[in-house]
Steps between C-alpha positions, in 0.01 A plus 500: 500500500412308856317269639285633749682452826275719696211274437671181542649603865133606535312123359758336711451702859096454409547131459654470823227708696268330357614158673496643805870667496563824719862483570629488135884573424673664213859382435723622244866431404539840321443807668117607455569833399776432289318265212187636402331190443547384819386853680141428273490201585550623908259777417246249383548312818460796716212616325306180562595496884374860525171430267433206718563689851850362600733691632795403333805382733838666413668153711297336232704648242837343360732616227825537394558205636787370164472121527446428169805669348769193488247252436453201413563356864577138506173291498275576742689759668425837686673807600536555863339869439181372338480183752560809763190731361270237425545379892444829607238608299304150616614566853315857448179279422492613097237181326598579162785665305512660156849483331621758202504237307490150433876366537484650903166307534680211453758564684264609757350157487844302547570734823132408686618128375825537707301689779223210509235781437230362229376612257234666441345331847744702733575772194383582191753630226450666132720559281483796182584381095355173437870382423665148527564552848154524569444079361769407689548125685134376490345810672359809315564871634225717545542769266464788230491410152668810304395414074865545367351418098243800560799709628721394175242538259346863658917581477492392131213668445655806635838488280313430201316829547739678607713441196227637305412771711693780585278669707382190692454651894643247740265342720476238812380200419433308803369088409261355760629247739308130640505361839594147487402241800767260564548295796689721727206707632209391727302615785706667784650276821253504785777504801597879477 
């Protein structure tokens, strides 16, 4: 049982295109291949450059990067290696950046506060989950809504017939995914 991760890094790279973004980044605190809803959710993102004729950017392309192991930071604060990528990647004229999930959008968001970059008018940012982190301090991530009831009820569904099933075959299920607009994305800068 999943969410599908694929299509979300997909809706989300779309969204972005469609405003006008070319230089998109992916940035992951995990290692992509390592959690396999991250690497669908990278896939999807690929995918959509590729469909859309963009070549993707391996300088584009951050993971691994373990900042939110530790956490929480005091208030408001920022690891030195995410303020570090973020610069870089924004030095490297990247408009928008898609996060793993939604708790490194937001952290994402407090490093281009420190760096004065803002958002979305200098960068766009989206997050992945539709979690808490995604409402946080008056602004609202860009991000994908995964339906955690339809996942526990299709999982219910699924121990309730396999307890009266024996030969029940196991299957994938994978539950669709929704791209929700916050206010971190908008058209890319014009200065590049």
């Amino acid at each position: 049982m999943t969410s599908d991760n694929l299509e979300g890094g997909r809706q989300l790279t779309e969204h972005l295109i469609e405003l006008g973004h070319r230089n998109i980044a992916f940035m992951c605190d995990s290692c992509i291949d390592e959690v396999s809803s991250v690497g669908d959710r990278f896939g999807g993102y690929l995918n959509q450059l590729k469909s859309a004729g963009i070549t993707p950017n391996s300088e584009f392309i951050v993971e691994s990067l373990n900042v939110l192991e530790g956490l929480p930071y005091p208030q408001n604060d920022v690891s030195i290696r995410l303020l570090n990528a973020v610069k870089q990647l924004y030095s490297k004229k990247i408009t928008a950046i898609i996060t793993e999930n939604d708790e490194l959008a937001y952290y994402v968001l407090l490093a281009c506060e420190k760096l004065n970059i803002s958002v979305p008018s200098e960068l766009s940012i989206c997050g992945f989950d539709n979690s808490m982190w995604s409402k946080k301090e008056n602004i609202s991530i860009t991000t994908i809504n995964q339906d955690f009831i339809e996942m526990g009820e299709q999982i219910s569904h699924i121990l309730l017939q396999s307890s009266c099933a024996a030969d029940l075959v196991p299957a994938k299920h994978i539950i669709p995914v929704k791209l929700i607009v916050g206010d971190t994305t908008d058209k890319p800068r014009f200065d590049l």
